[in-house]
C-alpha positions in Angstrom: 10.2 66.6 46.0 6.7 66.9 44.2 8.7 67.2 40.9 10.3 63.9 41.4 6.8 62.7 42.5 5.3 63.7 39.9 8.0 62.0 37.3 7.6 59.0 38.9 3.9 58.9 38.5 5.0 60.0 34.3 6.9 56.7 34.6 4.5 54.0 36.2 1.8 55.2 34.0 3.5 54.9 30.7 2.1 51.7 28.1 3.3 49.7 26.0 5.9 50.0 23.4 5.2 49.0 19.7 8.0 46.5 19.7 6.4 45.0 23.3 3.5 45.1 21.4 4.8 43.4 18.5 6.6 40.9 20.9 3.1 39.9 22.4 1.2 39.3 18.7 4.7 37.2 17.5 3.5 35.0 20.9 -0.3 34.7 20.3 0.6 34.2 16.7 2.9 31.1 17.7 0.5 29.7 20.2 -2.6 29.8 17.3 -0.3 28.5 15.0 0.9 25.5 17.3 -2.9 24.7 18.4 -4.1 24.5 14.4 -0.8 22.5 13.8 -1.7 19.9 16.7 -5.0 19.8 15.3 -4.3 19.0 11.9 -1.7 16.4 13.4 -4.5 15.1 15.0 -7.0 14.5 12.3 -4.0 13.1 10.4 -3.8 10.2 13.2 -7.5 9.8 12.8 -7.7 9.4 9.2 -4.9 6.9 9.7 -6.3 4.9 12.4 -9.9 4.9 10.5 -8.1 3.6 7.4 -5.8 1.2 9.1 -9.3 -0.2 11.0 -11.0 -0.3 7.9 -7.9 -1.9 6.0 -7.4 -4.7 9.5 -11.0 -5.5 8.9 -11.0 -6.6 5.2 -7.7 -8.5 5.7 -9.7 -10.3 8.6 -12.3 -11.0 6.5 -10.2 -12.6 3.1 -8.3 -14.3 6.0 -11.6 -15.6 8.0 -12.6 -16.9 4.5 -9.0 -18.6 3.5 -9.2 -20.8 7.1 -12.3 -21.9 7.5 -14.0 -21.9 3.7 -17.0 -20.0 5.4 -18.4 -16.6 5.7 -18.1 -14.8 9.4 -21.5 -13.1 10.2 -23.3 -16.6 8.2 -22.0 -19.2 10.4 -24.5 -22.2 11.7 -24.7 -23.4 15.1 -22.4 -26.7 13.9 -19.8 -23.9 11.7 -19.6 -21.7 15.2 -18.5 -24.6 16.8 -15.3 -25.4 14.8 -13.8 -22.2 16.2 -15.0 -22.4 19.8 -18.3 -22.1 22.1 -18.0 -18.2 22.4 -18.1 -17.9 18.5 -21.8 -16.4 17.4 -23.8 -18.6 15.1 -26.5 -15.8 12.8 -29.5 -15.0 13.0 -30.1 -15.7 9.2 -27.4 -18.4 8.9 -26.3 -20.4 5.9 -27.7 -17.9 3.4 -24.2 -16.9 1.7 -24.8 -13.2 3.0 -24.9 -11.0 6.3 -27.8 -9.0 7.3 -27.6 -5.2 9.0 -28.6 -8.0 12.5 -26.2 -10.3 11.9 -23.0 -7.7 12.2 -22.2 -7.8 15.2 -22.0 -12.1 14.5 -19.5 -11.3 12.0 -17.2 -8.9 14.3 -17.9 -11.8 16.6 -16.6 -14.5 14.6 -13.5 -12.5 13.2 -12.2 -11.9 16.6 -12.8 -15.3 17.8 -10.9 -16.0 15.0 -8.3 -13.8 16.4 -7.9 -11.9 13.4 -9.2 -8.9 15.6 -9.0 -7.5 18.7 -12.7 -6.9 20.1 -13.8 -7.1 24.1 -17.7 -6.2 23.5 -17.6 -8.6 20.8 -17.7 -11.9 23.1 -19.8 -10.3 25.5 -22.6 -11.9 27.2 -25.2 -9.5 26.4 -24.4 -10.9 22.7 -23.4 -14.4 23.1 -24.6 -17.2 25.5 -21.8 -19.0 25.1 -22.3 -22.8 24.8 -20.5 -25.6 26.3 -17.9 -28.3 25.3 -18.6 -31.6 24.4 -17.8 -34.2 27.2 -15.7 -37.1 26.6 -18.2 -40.0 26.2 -20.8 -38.3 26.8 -22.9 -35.1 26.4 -21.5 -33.6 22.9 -21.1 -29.7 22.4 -23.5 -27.0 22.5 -23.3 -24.3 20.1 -23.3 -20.5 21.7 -26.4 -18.5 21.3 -26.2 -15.1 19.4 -29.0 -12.7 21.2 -29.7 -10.4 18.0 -29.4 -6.7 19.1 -31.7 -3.6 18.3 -29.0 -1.3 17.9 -25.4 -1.4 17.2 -23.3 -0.1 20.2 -19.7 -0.1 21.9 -21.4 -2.8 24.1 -21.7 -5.7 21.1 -19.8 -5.1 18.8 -16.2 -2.9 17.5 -16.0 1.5 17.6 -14.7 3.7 15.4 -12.2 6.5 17.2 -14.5 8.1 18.2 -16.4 5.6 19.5 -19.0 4.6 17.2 -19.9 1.6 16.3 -18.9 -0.1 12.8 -21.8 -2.4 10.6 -20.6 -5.0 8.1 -23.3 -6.0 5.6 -22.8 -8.8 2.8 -26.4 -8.4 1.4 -27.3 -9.9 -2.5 -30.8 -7.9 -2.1 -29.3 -4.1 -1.5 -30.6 -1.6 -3.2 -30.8 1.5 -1.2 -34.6 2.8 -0.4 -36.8 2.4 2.0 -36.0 -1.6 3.3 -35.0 -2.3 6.8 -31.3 -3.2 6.8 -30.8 -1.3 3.8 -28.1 1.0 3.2 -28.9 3.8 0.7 -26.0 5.1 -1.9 -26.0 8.6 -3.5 -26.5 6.5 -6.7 -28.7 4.6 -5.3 -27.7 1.4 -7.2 -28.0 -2.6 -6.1 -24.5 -3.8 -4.4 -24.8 -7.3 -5.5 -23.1 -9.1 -3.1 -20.4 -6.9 -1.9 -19.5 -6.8 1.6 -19.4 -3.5 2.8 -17.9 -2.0 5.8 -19.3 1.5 7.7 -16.8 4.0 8.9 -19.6 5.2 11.4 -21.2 8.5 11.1 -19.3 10.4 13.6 -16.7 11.5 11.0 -16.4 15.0 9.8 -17.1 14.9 5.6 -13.6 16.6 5.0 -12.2 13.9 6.6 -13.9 11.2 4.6 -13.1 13.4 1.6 -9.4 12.7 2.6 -9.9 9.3 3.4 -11.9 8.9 -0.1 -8.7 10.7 -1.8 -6.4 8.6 -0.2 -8.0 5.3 -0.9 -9.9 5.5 -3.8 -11.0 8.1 -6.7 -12.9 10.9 -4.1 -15.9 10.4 -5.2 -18.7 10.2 -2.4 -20.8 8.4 -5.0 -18.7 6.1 -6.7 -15.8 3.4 -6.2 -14.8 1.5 -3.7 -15.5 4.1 -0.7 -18.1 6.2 -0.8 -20.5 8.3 1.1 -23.5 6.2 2.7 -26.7 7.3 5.0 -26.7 7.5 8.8 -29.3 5.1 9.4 -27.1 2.2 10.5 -27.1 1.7 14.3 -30.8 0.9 14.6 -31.5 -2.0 13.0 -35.0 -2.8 12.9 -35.8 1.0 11.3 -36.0 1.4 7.7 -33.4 3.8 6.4 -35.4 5.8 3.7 -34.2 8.4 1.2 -34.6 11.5 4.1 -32.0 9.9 5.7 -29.3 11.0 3.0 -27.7 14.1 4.3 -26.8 17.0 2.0 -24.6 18.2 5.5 -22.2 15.9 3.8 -22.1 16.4 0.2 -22.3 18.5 -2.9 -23.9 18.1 -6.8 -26.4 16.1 -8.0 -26.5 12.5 -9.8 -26.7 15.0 -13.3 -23.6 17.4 -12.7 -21.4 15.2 -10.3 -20.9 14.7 -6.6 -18.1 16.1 -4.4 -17.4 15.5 -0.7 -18.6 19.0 1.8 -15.6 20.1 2.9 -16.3 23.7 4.1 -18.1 23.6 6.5 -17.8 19.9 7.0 -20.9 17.6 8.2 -21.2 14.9 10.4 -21.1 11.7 8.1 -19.9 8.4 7.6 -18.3 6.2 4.4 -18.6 2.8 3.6 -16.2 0.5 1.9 -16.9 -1.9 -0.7 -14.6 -4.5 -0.6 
């Protein structure tokens, strides 16, 4: 009896086989592989949907332009009015261009438009909205835009993640130290070209993607490119501390490449 005890004691006791063994790291190996898979699915969609939002956005813009023979973000009280009494007149209106303050207006008038889709973009905390003209009698009153401070999810259209976009169409950009500015690796004028943020909540390795898939991947060159993080507040000046080297590599002498490894927290423009 203690002999067979004892044997079965042998036989609870016993560990694992190699090929158990094996069987267990084949699983792990199968479940990391499937997680970095979805992952990489995932930043796929992102880079997709950020391109696609960036791409919607111009086409809205061209389009904006081709109806109405104005610029949305510029629009007068009287130019607001010819689309409805929620559209946003600017700040600085009638210039030709769109100030850092005067972005939200232009998602505003683009979805107004309904050549976008935008629910914080007609909010109240953004527009007073005016009222229509009466017949023989009182005539139409133009919405008024209430400039933000800052650029949020609550006035104006997110990124996927959830940060918020700036438009800028501005003849006196030059990067630096000027409020509203937005400041280039090159550090060159953009004479009147409207540019679009990506908002800096993107990973650089997924700009670099985005960059290779869209233009020539350079951060500092063509018609996307790396830009500072300075764009949500809009009464700050963005000076030269606030390009991040978290986001690229190289120097204006030898070259500039996108940081892939590890990536930094950044955000591209496009020049359209």
């Amino acid at each position: 009896m203690k002999s067979t005890i004892s044997k079965m004691k042998k036989q609870v006791q016993r560990g694992f086989t190699l090929v158990e063994i094996a069987i267990v790291l084949v699983i792990i190996g199968l479940l990391i592989g499937g997680v970095l898979r979805g992952q990489e699915l995932l930043n796929s969609a992102r880079i997709n949907s950020i391109s696609g939002q960036q791409s919607s956005i111009q086409t809205a813009y061209y389009g904006f332009i081709d109806r109405y023979k104005m610029m949305p973000g510029d629009l007068t009280g009287t130019q607001a009015l010819l689309i409805n009494s929620t559209t946003a007149p600017a700040s600085a209106s009638g210039d030709g261009g769109v100030l850092l303050a005067d972005s939200p207006a232009f998602f505003n008038n683009i979805a107004q438009a309904g050549f976008i889709s935008c629910t914080p973009c007609s909010s109240t905390t953004l527009v007073t909205p005016g009222t229509a003209a009466v017949a023989g009698g009182a005539a139409a009153t133009a919405a008024t835009y209430i400039t933000p401070t800052t650029l949020s999810g609550t006035n104006t259209i997110v990124n996927v993640y959830g940060t918020p976009l700036a438009f800028v169409n501005n003849t006196a950009i030059t990067g630096g130290s000027t409020a509203g500015a937005i400041e280039f690796l090159s550090n060159t004028a953009e004479i009147s070209k409207p540019m679009l943020t990506t908002g800096n909540t993107i990973a650089s390795n997924m700009l670099a993607e985005l960059d290779r898939k869209s233009d020539d991947g350079n951060p500092a060159g063509g018609s996307f490119r790396y830009t500072d993080t300075g764009t949500t507040t809009i009464a700050a000046p963005k000076v030269a501390a606030a390009v991040s080297t978290a986001c690229w590599n190289g120097t204006a002498a030898t070259g500039f490449t996108w940081l892939v490894n590890p990536p930094g927290n950044c955000q591209g423009v496009s020049l359209f």
